[in-house]
C-alpha positions in Angstrom: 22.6 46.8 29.8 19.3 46.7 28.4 19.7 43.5 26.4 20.5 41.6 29.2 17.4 41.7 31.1 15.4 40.9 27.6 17.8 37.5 27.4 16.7 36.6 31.3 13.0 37.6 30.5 13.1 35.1 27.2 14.7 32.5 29.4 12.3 32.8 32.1 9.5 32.7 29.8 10.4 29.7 28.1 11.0 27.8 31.0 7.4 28.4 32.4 6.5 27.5 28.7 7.8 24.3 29.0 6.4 24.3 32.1 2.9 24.6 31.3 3.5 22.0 28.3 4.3 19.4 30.1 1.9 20.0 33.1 -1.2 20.3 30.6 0.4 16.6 29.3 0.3 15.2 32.7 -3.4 16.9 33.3 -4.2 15.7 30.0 -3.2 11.8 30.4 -5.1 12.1 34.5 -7.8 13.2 32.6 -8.4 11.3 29.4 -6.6 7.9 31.1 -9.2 5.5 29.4 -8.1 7.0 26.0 -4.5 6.6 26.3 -5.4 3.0 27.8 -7.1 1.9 25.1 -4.4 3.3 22.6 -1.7 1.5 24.7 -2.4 -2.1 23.2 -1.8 -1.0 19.2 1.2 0.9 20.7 2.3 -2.4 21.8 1.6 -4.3 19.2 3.7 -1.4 16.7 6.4 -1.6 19.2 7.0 -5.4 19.7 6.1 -6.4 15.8 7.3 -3.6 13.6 9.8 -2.0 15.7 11.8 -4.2 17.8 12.1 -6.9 14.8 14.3 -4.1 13.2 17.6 -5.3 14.2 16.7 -8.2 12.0 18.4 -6.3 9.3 21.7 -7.1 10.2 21.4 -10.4 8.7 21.5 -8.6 5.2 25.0 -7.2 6.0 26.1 -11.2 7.5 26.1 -14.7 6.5 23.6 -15.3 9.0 24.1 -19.2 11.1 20.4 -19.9 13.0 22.8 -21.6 15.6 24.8 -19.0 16.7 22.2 -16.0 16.2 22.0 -12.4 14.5 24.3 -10.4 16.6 27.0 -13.2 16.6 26.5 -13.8 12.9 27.3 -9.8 12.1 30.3 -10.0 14.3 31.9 -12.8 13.3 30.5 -13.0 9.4 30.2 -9.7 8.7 30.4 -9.8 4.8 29.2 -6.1 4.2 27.2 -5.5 1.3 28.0 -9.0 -0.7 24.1 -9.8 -0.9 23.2 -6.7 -2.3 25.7 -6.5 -5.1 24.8 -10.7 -5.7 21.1 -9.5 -6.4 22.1 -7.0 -8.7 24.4 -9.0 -10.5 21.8 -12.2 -10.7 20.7 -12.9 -14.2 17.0 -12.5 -12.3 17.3 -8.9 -11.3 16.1 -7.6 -14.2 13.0 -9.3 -14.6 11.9 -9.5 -11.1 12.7 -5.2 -11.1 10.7 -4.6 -14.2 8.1 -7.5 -13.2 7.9 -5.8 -9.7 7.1 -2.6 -11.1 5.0 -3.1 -14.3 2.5 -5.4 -11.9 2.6 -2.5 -9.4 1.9 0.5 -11.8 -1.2 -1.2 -13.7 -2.8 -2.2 -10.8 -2.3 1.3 -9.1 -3.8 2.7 -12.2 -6.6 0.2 -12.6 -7.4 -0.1 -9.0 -6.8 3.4 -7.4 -9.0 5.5 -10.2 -12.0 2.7 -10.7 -12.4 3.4 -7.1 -12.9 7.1 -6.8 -15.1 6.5 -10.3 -17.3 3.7 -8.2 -16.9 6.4 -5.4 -18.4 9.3 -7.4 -21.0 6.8 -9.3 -22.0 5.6 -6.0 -22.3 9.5 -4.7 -24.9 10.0 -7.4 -27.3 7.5 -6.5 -30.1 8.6 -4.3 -31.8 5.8 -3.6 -29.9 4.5 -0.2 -31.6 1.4 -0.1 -30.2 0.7 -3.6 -26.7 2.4 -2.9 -26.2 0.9 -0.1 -26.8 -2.9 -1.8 -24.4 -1.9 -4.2 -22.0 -1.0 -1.1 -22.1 -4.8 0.6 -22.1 -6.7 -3.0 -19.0 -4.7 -3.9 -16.9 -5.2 -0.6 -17.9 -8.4 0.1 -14.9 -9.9 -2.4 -12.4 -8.0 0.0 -13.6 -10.7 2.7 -12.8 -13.8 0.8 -10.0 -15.8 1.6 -7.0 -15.2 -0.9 -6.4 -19.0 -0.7 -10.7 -19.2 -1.9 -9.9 -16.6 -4.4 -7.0 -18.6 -5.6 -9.0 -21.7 -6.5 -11.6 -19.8 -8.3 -9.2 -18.1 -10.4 -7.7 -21.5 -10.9 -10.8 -23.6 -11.6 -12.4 -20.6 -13.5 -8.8 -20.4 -15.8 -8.9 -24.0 -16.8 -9.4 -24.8 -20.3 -13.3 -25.9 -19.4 -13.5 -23.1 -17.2 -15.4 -20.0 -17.4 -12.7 -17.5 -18.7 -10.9 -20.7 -20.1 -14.7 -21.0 -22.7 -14.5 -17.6 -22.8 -11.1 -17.2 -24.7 -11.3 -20.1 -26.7 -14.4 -19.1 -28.1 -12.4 -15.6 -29.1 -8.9 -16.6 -29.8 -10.3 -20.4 -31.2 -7.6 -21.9 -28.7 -8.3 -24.3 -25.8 -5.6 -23.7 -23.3 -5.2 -23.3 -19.2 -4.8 -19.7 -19.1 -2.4 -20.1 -16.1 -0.3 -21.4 -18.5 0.6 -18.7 -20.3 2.6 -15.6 -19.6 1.1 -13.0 -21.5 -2.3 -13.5 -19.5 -0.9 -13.2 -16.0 -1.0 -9.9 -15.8 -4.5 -9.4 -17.0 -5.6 -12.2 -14.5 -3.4 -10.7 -11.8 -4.7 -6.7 -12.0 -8.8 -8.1 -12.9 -8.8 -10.2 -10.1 -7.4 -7.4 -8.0 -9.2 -4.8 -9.2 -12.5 -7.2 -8.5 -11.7 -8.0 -5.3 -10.5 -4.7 -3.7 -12.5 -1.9 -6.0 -15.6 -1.9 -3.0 -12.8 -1.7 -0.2 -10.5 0.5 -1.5 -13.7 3.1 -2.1 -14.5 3.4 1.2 -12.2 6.1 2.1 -13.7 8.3 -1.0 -17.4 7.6 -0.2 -16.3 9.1 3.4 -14.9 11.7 2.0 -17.4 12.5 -0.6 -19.7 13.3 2.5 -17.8 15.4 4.2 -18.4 17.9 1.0 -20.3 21.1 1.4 -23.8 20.7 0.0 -23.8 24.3 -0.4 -21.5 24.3 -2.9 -23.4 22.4 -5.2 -26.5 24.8 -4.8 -24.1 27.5 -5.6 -23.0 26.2 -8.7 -26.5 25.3 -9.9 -27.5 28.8 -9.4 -24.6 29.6 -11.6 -25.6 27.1 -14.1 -23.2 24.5 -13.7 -24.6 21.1 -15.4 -23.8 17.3 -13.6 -20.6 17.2 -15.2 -19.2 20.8 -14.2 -20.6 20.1 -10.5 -18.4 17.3 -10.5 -15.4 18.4 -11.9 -15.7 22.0 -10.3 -17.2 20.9 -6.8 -16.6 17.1 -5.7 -13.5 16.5 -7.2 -11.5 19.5 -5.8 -13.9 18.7 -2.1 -11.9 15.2 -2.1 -8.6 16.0 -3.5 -6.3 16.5 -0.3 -8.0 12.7 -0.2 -7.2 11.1 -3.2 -3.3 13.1 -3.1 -2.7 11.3 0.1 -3.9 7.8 -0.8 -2.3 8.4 -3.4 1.4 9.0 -1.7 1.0 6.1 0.4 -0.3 3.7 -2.9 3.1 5.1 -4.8 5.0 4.4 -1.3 3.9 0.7 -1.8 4.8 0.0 -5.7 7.6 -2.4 -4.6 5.8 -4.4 -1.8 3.4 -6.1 -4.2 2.7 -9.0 -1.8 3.6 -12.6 -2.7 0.7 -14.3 -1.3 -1.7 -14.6 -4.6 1.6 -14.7 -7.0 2.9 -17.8 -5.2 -0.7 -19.5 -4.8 -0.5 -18.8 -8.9 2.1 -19.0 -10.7 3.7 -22.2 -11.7 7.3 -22.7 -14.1 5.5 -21.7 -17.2 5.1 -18.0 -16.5 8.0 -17.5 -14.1 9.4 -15.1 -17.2 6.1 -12.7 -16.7 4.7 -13.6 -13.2 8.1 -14.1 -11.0 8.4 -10.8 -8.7 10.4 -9.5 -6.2 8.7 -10.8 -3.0 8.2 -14.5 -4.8 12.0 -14.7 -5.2 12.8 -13.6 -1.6 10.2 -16.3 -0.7 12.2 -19.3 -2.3 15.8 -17.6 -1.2 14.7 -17.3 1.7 12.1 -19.8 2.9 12.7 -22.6 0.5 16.2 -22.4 0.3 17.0 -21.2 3.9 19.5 -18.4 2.5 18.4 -15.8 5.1 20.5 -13.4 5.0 20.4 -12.8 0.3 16.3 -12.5 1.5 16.7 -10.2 4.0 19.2 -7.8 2.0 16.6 -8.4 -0.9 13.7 -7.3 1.4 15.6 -4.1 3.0 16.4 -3.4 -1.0 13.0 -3.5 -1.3 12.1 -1.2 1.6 14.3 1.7 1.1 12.8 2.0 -2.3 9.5 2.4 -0.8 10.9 5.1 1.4 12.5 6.8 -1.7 9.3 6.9 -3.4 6.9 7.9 -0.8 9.5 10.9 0.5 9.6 11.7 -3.8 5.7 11.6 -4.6 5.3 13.5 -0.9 7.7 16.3 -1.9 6.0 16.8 -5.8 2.7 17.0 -4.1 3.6 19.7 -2.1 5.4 21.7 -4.8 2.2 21.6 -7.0 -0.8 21.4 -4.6 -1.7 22.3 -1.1 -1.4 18.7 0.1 0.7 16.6 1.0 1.7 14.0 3.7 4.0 15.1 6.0 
């Protein structure tokens, strides 16, 4: 008889709960309108360009006909997964995989850790007229057009261009170093890595901030040197940081973008440079098969899911971080 009235009194309870949930949602949106206002375009735009377009994906599972659309062109060409197994059966799959990947990894390595080094070196310096020079030179590349970038890397890769001089004075070879496949990577990650490095510091330098300067007086009264501050105090002050860049950097390993590899590459180095978002751009644009791209694309973004769910799950098994 008794348990009874406890199971009415829980009801009861969480009804006025729910209740007072969504009442303090309503008071909250009366109150802070303006905010929720000024939120509602980027809603908008996520909605209408990231979300809606969604449905596009049926074209991967069709032999998609411009004319008659994407829901008619699943219902009356369904095909199932027929692209997918013709991309892993191509003679390119390999090499755009491993090409995909390799490009992805050295630039993650290069890119991601110079950055929290320039981060750190930057921390150091206490001259903020000086630091903060070094701050606009160094993201100032991230504001160049790719398409300007491009014809540098071009002109400068020539053989009487600057790097062109440069590696004919060392190897005693004058040749376009466009031209040759075992460069591309090295042009591809440097030029990266020279472009982005100011940028993609940014989120460390804010972080580094947001450490507790008393932590570093503690440790120098217990006679930690530069290094041990460092390795003991700043570095473990930023790590939920860098573990979360670093998820969402591992999440993106297989949506290495095409621009700069198209505006680049040419036949000769198709062997080293070709990648996976190049060849979905002449399936798909070029040679108007929409629906192999788009079954290549969704390939492409389930794999990014896999990894980002993977590298989300070991970070929380061995640290205190992690991203959702």
């Amino acid at each position: 008889m008794e348990a009874q009235p406890e199971r009415l009194t829980r009801k009861i309870s969480q009804k006025s709960e729910r209740k007072f949930t969504a009442e303090s949602i309503r008071l909250d949106f009366k109150k802070r309108k303006n905010d929720y206002l000024m939120v509602l375009p980027a809603f908008a735009f996520f909605i209408i360009f990231h979300y809606l377009p969604m449905y596009g994906i049926l074209m991967a599972f069709s032999d998609y006909r411009p004319k008659i659309g994407i829901f008619r062109s699943f219902f009356e060409n369904f095909v199932g997964l027929k692209h997918f197994e013709s991309f892993f059966s191509s003679i390119y799959f390999s090499r755009l995989l491993s090409n995909t990947i390799i490009i992805s990894v050295l630039n993650l390595l290069f890119t991601f850790f110079a950055a929290i080094i320039f981060a750190l070196l930057l921390n150091e310096v206490k001259i903020k007229l000086f630091s903060k020079g070094v701050s606009v030179v160094a993201y100032m590349p991230h504001f160049i057009s790719l398409v300007i970038l491009s014809g540098i890397l071009v002109d400068f890769c020539r053989t009487d261009g600057v790097l062109g001089t440069i590696m004919e004075a060392i190897t005693g070879k004058s040749q376009n170093l466009l031209a040759v496949s075992d460069y591309w990577r090295a042009i591809y990650v440097g030029s990266e890595l020279w472009q982005q490095l100011g940028f993609s510091s940014i989120i460390f330098v804010a972080a580094l901030a947001g450490v507790d300067q008393e932590l570093y007086e503690a440790a120098s009264l217990d006679g930690a040197g530069h290094l041990r501050k460092v390795w003991h105090v700043t570095l473990p002050g930023i790590m939920s940081t860098i573990i979360l860049v670093l998820i969402m950097r591992i999440g993106m390993i297989m949506a290495l973008g095409a621009d700069k590899t198209i505006l680049l590459y040419n036949s000769q180095i198709y062997e080293k440079a070709d990648i996976i978002a190049s060849y979905v751009y002449r399936r798909g644009l070029l040679n108007g098969d929409y629906s192999f791209s788009t079954a290549v694309g969704l390939f492409n973004s389930i794999v990014n899911l896999t990894l980002i769910i993977f590298s989300n799950r070991i970070a929380k098994k061995y640290s205190d971080y992690s991203l959702f």
